[in-house]
VOGU-3710 file (C-alpha; in Angstrom, 3 decimals, decimal comma):
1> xxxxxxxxxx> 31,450/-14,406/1,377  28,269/-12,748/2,092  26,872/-11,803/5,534  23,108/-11,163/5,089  21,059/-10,169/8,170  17,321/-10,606/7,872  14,443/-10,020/10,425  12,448/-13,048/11,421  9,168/-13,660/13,138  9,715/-15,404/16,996
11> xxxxxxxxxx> 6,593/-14,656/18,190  2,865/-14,361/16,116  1,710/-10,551/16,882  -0,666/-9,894/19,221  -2,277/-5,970/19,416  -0,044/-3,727/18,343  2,933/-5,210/17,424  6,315/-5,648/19,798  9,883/-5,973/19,233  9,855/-8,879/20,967
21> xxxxxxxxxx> 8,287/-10,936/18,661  10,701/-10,559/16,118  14,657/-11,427/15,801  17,518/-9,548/13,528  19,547/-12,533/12,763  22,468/-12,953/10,648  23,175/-15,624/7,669  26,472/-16,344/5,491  24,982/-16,859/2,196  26,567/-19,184/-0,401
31> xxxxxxxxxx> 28,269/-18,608/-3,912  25,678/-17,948/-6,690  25,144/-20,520/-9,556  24,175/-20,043/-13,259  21,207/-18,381/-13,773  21,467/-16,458/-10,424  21,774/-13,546/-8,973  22,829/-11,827/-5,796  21,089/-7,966/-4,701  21,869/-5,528/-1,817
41> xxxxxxxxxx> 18,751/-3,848/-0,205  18,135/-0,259/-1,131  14,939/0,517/0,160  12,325/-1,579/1,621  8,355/-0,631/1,511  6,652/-0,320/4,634  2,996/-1,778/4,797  -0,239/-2,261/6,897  -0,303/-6,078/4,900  2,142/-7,223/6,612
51> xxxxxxxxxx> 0,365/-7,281/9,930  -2,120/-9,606/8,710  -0,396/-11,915/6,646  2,320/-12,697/8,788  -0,483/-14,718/11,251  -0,106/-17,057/8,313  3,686/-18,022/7,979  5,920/-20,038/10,541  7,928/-19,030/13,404  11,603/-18,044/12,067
61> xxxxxxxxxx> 9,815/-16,844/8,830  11,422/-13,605/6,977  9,247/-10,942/7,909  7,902/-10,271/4,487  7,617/-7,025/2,272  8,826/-5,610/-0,934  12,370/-4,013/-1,844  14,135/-2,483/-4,673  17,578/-3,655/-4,723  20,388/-3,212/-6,099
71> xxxxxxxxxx> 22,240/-5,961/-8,392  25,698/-6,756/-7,135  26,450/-9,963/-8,721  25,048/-12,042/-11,362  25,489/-14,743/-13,839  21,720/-14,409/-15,515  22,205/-11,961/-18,561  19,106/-10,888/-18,127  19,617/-9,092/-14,757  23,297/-7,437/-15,476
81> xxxxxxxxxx> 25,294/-6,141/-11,944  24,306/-2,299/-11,630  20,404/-2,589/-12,053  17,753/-2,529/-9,623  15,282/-4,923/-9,137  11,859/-4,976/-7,575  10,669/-7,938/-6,004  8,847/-9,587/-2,469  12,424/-10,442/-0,989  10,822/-9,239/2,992
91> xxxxxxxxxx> 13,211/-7,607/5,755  16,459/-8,758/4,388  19,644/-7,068/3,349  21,240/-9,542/0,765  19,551/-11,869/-1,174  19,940/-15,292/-3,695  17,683/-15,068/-6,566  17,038/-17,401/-8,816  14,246/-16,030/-11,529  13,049/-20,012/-12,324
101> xxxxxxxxxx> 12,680/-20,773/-8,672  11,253/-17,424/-6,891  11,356/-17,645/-3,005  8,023/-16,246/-2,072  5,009/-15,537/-4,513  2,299/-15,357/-1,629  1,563/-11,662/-2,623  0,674/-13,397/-6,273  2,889/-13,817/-9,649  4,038/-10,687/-9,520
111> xxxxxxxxxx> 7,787/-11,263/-10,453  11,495/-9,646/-10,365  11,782/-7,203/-12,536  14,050/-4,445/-13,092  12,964/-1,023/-12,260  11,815/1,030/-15,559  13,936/4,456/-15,931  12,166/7,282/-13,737  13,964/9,967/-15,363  15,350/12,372/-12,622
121> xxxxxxxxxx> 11,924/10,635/-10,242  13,335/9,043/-7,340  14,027/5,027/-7,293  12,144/4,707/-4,347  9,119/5,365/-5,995  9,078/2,235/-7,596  7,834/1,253/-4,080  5,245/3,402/-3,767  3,623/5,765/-6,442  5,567/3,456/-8,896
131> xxxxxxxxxx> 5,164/0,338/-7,623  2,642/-1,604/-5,702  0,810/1,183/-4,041  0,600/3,128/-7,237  -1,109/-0,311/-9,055  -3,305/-0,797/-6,193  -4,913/2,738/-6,855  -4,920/2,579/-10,291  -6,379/-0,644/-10,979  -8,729/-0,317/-7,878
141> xxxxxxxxxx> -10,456/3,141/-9,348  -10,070/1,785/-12,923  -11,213/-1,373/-12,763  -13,416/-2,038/-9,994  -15,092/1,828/-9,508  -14,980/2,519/-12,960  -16,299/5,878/-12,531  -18,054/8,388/-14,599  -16,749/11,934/-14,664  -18,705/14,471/-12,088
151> xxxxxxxxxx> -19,542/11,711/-9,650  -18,614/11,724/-6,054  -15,435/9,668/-4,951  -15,193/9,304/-0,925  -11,072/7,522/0,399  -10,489/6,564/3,781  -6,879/6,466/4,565  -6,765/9,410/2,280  -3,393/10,354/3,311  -1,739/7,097/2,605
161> xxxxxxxxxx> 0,685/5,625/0,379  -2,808/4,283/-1,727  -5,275/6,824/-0,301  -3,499/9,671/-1,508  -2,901/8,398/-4,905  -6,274/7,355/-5,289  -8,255/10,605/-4,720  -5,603/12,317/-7,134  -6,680/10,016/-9,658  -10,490/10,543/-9,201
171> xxxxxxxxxx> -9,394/14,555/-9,963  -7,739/13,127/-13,017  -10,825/11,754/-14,095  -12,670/14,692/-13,437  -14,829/13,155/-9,934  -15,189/15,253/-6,477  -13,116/13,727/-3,964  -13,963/13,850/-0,105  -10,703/12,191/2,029  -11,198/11,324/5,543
181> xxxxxxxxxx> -7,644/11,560/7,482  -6,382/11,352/10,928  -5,192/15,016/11,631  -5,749/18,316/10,504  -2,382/18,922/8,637  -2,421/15,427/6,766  -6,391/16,863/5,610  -4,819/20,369/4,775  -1,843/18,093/2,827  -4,680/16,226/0,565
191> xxxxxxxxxx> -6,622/19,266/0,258  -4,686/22,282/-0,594  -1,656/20,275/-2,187  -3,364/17,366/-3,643  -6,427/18,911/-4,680  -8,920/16,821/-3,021  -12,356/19,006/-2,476  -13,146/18,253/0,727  -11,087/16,913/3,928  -12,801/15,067/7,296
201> xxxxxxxxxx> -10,526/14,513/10,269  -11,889/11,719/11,483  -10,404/12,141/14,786  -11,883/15,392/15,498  -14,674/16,147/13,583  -18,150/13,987/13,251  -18,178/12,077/9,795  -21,676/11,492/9,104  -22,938/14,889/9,473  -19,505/16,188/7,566
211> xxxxxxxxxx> -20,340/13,838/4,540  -23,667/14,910/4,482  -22,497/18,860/4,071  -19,903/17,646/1,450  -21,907/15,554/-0,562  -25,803/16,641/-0,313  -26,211/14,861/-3,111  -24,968/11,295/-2,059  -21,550/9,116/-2,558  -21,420/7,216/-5,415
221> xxxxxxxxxx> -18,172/5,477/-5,058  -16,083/4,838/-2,191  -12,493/3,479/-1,946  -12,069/1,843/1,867  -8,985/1,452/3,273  -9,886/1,301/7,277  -12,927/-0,604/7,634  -14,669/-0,362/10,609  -17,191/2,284/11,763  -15,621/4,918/9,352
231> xxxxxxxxxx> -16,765/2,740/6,279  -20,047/1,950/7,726  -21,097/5,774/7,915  -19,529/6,131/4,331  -21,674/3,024/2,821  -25,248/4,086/4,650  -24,846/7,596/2,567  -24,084/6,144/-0,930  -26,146/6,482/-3,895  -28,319/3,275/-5,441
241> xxxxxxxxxx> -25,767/1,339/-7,210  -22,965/2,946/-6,108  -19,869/1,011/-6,210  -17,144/0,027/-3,192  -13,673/-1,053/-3,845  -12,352/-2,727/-0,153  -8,665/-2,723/-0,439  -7,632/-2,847/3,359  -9,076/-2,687/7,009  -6,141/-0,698/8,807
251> xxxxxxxxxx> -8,284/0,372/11,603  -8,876/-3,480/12,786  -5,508/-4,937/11,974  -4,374/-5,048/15,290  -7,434/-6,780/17,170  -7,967/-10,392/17,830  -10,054/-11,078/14,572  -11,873/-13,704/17,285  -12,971/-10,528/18,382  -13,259/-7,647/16,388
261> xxxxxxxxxx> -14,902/-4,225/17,067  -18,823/-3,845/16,744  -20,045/-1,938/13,825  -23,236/-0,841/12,190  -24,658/-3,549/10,171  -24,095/-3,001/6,989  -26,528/-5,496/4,728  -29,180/-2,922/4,739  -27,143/-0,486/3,133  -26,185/-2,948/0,889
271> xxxxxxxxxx> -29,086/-4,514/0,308  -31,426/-1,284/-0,442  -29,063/0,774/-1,832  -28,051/-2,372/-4,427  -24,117/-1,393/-3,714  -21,180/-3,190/-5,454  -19,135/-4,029/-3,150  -15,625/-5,753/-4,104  -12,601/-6,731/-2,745  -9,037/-5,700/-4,008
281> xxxxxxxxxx> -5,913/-7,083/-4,585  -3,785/-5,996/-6,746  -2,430/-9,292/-7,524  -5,360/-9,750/-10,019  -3,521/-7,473/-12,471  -0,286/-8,649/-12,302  -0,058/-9,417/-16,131  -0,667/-5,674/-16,218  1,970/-4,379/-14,321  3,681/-2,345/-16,167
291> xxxxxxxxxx> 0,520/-0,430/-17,429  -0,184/0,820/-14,028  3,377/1,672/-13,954  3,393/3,593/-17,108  0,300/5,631/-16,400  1,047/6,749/-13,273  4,573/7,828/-14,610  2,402/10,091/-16,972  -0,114/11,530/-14,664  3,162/12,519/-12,632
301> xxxxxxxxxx> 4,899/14,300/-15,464  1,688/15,724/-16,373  1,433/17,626/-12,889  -1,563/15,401/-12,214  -0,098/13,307/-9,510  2,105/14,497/-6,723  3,505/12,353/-4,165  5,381/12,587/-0,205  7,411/9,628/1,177  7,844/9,055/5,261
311> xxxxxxxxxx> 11,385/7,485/4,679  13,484/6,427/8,014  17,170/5,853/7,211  18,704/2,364/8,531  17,991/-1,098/8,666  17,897/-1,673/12,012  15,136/0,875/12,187  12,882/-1,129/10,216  10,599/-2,254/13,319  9,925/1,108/14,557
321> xxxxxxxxxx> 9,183/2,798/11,255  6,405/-0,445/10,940  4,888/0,774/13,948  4,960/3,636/13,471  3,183/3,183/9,959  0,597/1,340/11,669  -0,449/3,957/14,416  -0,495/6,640/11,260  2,680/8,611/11,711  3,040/8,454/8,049
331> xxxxxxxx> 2,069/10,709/5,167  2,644/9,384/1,876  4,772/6,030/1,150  6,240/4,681/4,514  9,849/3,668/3,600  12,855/1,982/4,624  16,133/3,770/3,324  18,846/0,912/4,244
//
């Protein structure tokens, strides 16, 4: 008999979230059958999507989120006991999975799959660097920026799990990379260890006039993961035709979206400037999971791309260490070690 304790949602979040509105309950789950399997938790990922999607699901819904996990029983061959798996199992601890019937796709087909080798890289990665994160900023700059080497690349969130990754990869392809951050040692981080040319706290220092210094010459992509006023400033200095991949709005996701902050408007930036601007998820690419996988693994052993993980040890320290993610207390991947 397996106990399995999982975190559900009581209350829809409101602001910022509370603890209040979700519940660490406990279930007895039941023998596996053929074709099954049955993982333990490892480490769970720690994202800003959550605080958005979870408006959509039910009251007593699994808070949702990815894990790797570890394989403890199993009668499916093709996922022997001792492997890890990746997969959108949410807050959980112990889980039933049954490959032909998977229990939440609302990420996308992305399915289980057992984590490729690292090497003497840390398993975790496979949920940041080497997982989702990692795809997100490789297919984002790849596929929708698709720049050309010795333009300008400008990433909000820079410091990020996605952020971070991102402007490394516009170095890899030989662009100049401005990050905007939220404190002066995160901006040193993605500037002196990262390799990122230029660094604006956006907290302390005025971004329009700092943009203009680093990039006299215009912004001719830009990779938004806050939204807001920050992105506005970013999209009135682009170049004609210059490209925008949106991949996330941190900066609103905890305001009534009856009622979300004023910005600049930004047609006429659009409009006379002709930009491209696209949304992201990496979902689209799922069928080409693994090559984001793969390439990142060789940037890393190439010295191209370093990464930093937030991790928080325990379970039952999951809530905090969301919170936390979502006011920016983390550099890097924010991680659950269970």
């Amino acid at each position: 008999m397996v106990i399995a304790k999982k975190y559900v949602l009581v209350k829809h979040f409101k602001g910022k979230p509370k603890s209040s509105d979700i519940k660490l309950i406990e279930e007895e789950l039941p023998p596996i059958k053929n074709g099954e399997y049955l993982v333990e938790a490892e480490y769970l990922s720690v994202d800003p999507y959550v605080r958005v999607y979870m408006g959509e699901y039910p009251l007593n819904s699994t808070i949702i989120g990815f894990q790797i996990a570890k394989i403890i029983e199993s009668k499916n061959p093709k996922f022997p006991v001792g492997k890890r798996i990746h997969d959108h199992l949410g807050w959980r601890t112990h889980t039933i999975i049954n490959p032909d019937a998977p229990i939440d796709r609302s990420l996308g087909n992305i399915p289980s799959y057992i984590v490729p080798d690292f090497g003497d890289l840390p398993v975790s990665l496979g949920l940041g660097v080497l997982g989702m994160p990692g795809n997100t900023a490789y297919f984002g700059v790849t596929k929708i920026l698709n720049p050309e080497a010795g333009k300008t690349l400008v990433v909000s969130g820079a410091a990020g799990a996605v952020g971070s990754h991102v402007g490394q990869i516009g170095k890899a392809l030989d662009l100049k990379v401005i990050g905007i951050a939220g404190s002066d040692a995160k901006c040193q981080w993605i500037k002196e260890e990262l390799g990122f040319n230029h660094a604006i706290n956006y907290k302390t220092q005025n971004i329009k006039e700092k943009l203009e210094k680093a990039a006299p010459d215009g912004i001719d992509y830009y990779f938004d993961n806050v939204g807001g006023e920050i992105s506005s400033t970013v999209m009135y200095q682009m170049n004609p035709l210059g490209r925008v991949a949106v991949c996330g709005s941190i900066s609103a996701y905890n305001n009534d979206f009856n009622d979300l902050p004023k910005s600049p408007l930004l047609q006429p930036a659009i409009v006379l400037k002709e930009l491209k601007v696209e949304g992201l998820l990496v979902t689209r690419w799922a069928n080409q999971w693994m090559e984001g996988i793969q390439q990142n693994l060789e940037w890393i052993r190439k010295g191209k791309l370093k990464y930093r993980e937030t991790i928080t040890k325990g379970f039952e320290n999951m809530f905090n260490a969301f919170v936390d993610m979502l006011e920016g207390g983390n550099t890097g991947k924010a991680i659950v070690k269970v």
